[in-house]
N, C-alpha and C positions, 0 to 999 in steps of 0.2 A: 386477671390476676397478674400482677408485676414480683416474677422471682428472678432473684440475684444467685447466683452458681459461682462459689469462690474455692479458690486452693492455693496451698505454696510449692513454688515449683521448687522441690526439694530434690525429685525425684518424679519421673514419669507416670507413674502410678496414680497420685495424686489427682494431679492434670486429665489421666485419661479417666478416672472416676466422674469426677465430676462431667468431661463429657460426653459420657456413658451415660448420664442419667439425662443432660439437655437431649438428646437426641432421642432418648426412649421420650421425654416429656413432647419433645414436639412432634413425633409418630402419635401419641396420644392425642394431641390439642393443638395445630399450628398455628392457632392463633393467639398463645400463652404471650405474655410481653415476658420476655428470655434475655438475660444478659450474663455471659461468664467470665471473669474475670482470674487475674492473679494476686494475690494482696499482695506480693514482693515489688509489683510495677507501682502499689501508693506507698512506696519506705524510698529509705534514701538511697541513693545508688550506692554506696559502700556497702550501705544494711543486705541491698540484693544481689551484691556480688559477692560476698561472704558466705550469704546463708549459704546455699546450695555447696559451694567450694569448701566450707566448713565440716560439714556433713561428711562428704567421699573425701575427704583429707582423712578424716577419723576413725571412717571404719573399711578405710585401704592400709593408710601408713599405722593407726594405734589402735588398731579393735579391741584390744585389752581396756583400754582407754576410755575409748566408747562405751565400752559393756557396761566397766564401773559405775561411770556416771547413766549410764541410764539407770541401771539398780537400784543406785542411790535413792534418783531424785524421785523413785516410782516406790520408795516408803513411803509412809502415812503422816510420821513426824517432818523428816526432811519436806515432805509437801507440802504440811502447814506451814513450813517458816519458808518454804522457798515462793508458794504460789502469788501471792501479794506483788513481791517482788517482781516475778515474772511475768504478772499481770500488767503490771504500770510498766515495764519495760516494752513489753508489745503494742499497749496504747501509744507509749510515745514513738516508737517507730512507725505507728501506722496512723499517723496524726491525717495523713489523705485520704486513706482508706476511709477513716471515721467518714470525713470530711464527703466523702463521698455516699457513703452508706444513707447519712444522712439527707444527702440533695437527691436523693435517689428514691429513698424512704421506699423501699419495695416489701410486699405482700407478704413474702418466706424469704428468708438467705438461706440458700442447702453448703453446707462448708464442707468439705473433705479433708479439712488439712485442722490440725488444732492450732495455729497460731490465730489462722479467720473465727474459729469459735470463741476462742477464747477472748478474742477483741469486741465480738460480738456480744458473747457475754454478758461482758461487763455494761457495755454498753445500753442492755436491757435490767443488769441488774439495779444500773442508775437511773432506768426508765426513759433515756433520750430515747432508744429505738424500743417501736411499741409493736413490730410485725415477729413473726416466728420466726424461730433458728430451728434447722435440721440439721444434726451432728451427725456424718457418715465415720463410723471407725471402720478404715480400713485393713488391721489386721484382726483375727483370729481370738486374742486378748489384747484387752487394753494397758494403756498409762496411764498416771496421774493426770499428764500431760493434757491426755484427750474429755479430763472431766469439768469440761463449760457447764456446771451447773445450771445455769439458766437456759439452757436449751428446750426447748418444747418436743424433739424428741430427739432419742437415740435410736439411729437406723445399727444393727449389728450383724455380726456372719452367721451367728449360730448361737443354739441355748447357751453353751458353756461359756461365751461372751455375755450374752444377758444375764447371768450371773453372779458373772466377776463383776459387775457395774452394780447390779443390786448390793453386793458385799464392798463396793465402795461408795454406799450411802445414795446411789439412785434411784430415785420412783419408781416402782416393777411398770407403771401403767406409761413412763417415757419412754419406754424402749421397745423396739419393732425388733424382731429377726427375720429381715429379708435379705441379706446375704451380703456380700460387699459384690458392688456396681460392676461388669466390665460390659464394654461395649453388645448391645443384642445381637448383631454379626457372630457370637460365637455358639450362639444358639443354632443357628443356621448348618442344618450337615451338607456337605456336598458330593460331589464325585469325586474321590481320591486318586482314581486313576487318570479324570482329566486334570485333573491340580499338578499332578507330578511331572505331568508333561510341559503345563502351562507354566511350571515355576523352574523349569530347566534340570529335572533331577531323570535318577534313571528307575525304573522301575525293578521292584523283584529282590528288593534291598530290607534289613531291617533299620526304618529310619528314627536316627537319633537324632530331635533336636537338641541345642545349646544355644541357651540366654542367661545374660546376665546384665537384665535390667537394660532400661534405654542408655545408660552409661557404660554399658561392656564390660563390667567389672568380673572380677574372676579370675581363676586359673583357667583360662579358656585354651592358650596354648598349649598348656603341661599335657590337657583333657588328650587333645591331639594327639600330642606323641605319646601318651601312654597308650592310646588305643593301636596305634604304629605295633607295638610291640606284643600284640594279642598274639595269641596260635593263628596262623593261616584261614581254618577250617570255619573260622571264629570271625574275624577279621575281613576277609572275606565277603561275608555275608552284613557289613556295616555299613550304611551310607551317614556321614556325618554332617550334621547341617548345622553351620554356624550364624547366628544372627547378633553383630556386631553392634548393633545401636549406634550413636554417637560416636564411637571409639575410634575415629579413624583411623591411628594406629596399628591400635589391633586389626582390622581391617587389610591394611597393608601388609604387614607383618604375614599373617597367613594365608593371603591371596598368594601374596612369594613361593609359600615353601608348598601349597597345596598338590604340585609337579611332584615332587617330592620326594612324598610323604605316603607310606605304604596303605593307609586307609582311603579310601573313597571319600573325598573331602569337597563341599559347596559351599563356601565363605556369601554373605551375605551384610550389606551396612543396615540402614536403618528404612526398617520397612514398617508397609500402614496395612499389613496384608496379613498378620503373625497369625488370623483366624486359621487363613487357608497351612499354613505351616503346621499349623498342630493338626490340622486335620488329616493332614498327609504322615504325620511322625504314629511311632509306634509309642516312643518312649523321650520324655525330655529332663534334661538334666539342665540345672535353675538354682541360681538363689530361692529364697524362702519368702521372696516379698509377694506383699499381699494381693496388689492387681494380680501379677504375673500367676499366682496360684490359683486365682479366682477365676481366670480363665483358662489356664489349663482343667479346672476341676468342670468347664461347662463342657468342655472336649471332651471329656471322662479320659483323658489322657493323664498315664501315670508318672510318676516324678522321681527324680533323685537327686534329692536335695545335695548340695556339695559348701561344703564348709560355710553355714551359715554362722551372720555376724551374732555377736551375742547382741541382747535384746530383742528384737521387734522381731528379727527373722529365727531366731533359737528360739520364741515359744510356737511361732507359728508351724516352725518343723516339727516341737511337740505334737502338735494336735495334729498333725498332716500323718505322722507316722504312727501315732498312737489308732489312727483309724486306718491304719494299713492300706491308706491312697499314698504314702510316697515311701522309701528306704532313705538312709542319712549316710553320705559318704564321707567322714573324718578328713582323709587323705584320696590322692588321686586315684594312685594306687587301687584301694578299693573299687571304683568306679567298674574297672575290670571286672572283679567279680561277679558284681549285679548283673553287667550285662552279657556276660557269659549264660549266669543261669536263666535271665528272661530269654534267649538264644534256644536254649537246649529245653528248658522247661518252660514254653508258654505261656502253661496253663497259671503260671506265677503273677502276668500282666495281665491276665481274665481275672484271675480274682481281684488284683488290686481295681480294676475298673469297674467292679460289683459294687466294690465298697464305695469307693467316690458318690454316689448317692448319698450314703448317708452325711456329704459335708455339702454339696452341691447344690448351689441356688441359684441355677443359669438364666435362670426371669429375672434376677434384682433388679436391674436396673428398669425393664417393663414397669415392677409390681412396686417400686418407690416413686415410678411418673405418678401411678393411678393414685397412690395413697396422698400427692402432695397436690395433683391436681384435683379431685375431690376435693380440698379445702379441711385436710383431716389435722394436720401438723400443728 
């Protein structure tokens, strides 16, 4: 079986989805013919320097901005009159992609990103490509965006994404709910007391991670100093783990002051290791994006969400704190709160770890290798 693994690198999530599933596929079968790819690398080079910089331009400098147009274009009217259009617009940037898809003519394409579905699509609903599409949605609730009709299935997180796709005109029998993908490494528990040692931290701490995303985005600094300004008794008792992505910046920035700075502080860039990081955290404080939830929720590791962007990361915070696996932090400020009373009251971080079960699908990526190497798609 010849399967194609496509995504846009928008965002790390994306990217590490899809090879969260080649790796569970080939622990299944190593002998699959496996190819993964980026569709940004078959557009023009302006198309894939944009995309990406377009995106964190938007929902850094005008999230307002962002939010509107996502709303918008995730009407039903606005859809109909926009999809067409942004159909032929993705075909013709991904005029290599096609070009390739085609010389390649592979068995299934599993996409993660909806600019590859939706190109794919098309391309099946004109009948050049005659092999299966698997549409992975990686967050919580979908977009218009994410509905390639022509997909042969929808892989989803949970019933309450299956559906919202039924309610936007989906076949109940294309859609799977096996969870969204992160790598099977986070399935894996280990020694917590040799990780801490092994990752340079001090033991006997309450450890807070902090990510935001493989771009570092965030108030990550503000996080810092307001935790500076806890009560002692509080404060004290914090070890704060920064994991900096890309940022190199930020990076810099608080490696400097880490001397400082009255809390307990381990600055950190971009690491391939983040399994063992949650395994060692008590509690992490995150944007609301999908990979990053999906594998914090296989940790059963609780969350605090901090100012998610509107759209994509404001429903998934929905559904994170409506099931009482994360709190929502408005302003920094709050942050303190939380972590005071997970500090003082424990038993607050036992139960929200109870609950994570009910969102958590730490096989996905395992149980979408078996269902597409089976020949089921």
């Amino acid at each position: 079986m010849k399967i194609l693994l496509t995504y846009a690198y928008a965002g790390v999530g994306h990217k590490k989805a899809a090879e969260a599933v080649k790796n569970a596929l080939l622990t299944y079968n190593d002998r699959l013919d496996l190819r993964i790819v980026d569709i940004l690398d078959y557009t023009n080079p302006v198309f894939k320097f944009l995309y990406p910089r377009m995106y964190l331009f938007l929902i850094n400098r005008t999230p307002l901005l962002w939010g509107f147009f996502y709303y918008l274009f995730d009407l039903r009217l606005v859809d109909k009159i926009v999809a067409p259009l942004r159909s032929f617009f993705h075909s013709l940037q991904a005029k290599r992609f096609i070009r390739f898809v085609l010389e390649e003519d592979p068995d299934v394409i599993i996409s993660t990103h909806f600019f590859s579905s939706e190109v794919v699509s098309t391309l099946k609903r004109k009948k050049i490509f005659k092999g299966s599409l698997l549409t992975i949605i990686t967050d919580f609730l979908p977009h218009y965006f994410w509905m390639a009709r022509e997909s042969d299935t929808f892989i989803v997180a949970i019933e309450r994404t299956k559906n919202d796709l039924i309610k936007r005109g989906i076949e109940e029998e294309k859609i799977k709910v096996l969870g969204i993908p992160c790598d099977p490494v986070f399935t894996i528990s280990k020694d917590a007391g040799s990780l801490i040692e092994k990752l340079g931290l001090r033991k006997g701490f309450f450890n807070l991670l902090i990510m935001g995303g493989g771009f570092g985005t965030g108030p990550i600094e503000e996080i810092a100093a307001a935790l500076c300004n806890m009560k002692p008794e509080i404060r004290d008792k914090i070890q704060l783990i920064v994991i900096c992505g890309k940022n190199k910046n930020l990076f810099e920035k608080l490696d400097r002051k880490k001397l400082d700075l009255k809390v307990k502080l381990c600055v950190f860039g971009y690491m391939s290791n983040i399994d063992e990081f949650m395994e060692v955290s008590d509690c992490i404080i995150t944007k609301s994006g999908g990979l990053t939830v999906s594998e914090a929720l296989s940790k059963k590791l609780p969350m605090i969400i901090i100012q998610p962007i509107l759209g994509q990361e404001m429903r998934n915070c929905k559904i994170l704190t409506g099931y009482g696996t994360a709190v929502r932090a408005n302003k920094v400020g709050e942050i303190k709160d939380y972590i005071r009373d997970f500090i003082v009251y424990p038993e607050k971080i036992c139960g929200m770890k109870a609950r994570i079960n009910l969102l958590s699908y730490p096989n996905a990526a395992k149980d979408i290798a078996e269902f597409v190497a089976k020949g089921k798609p």
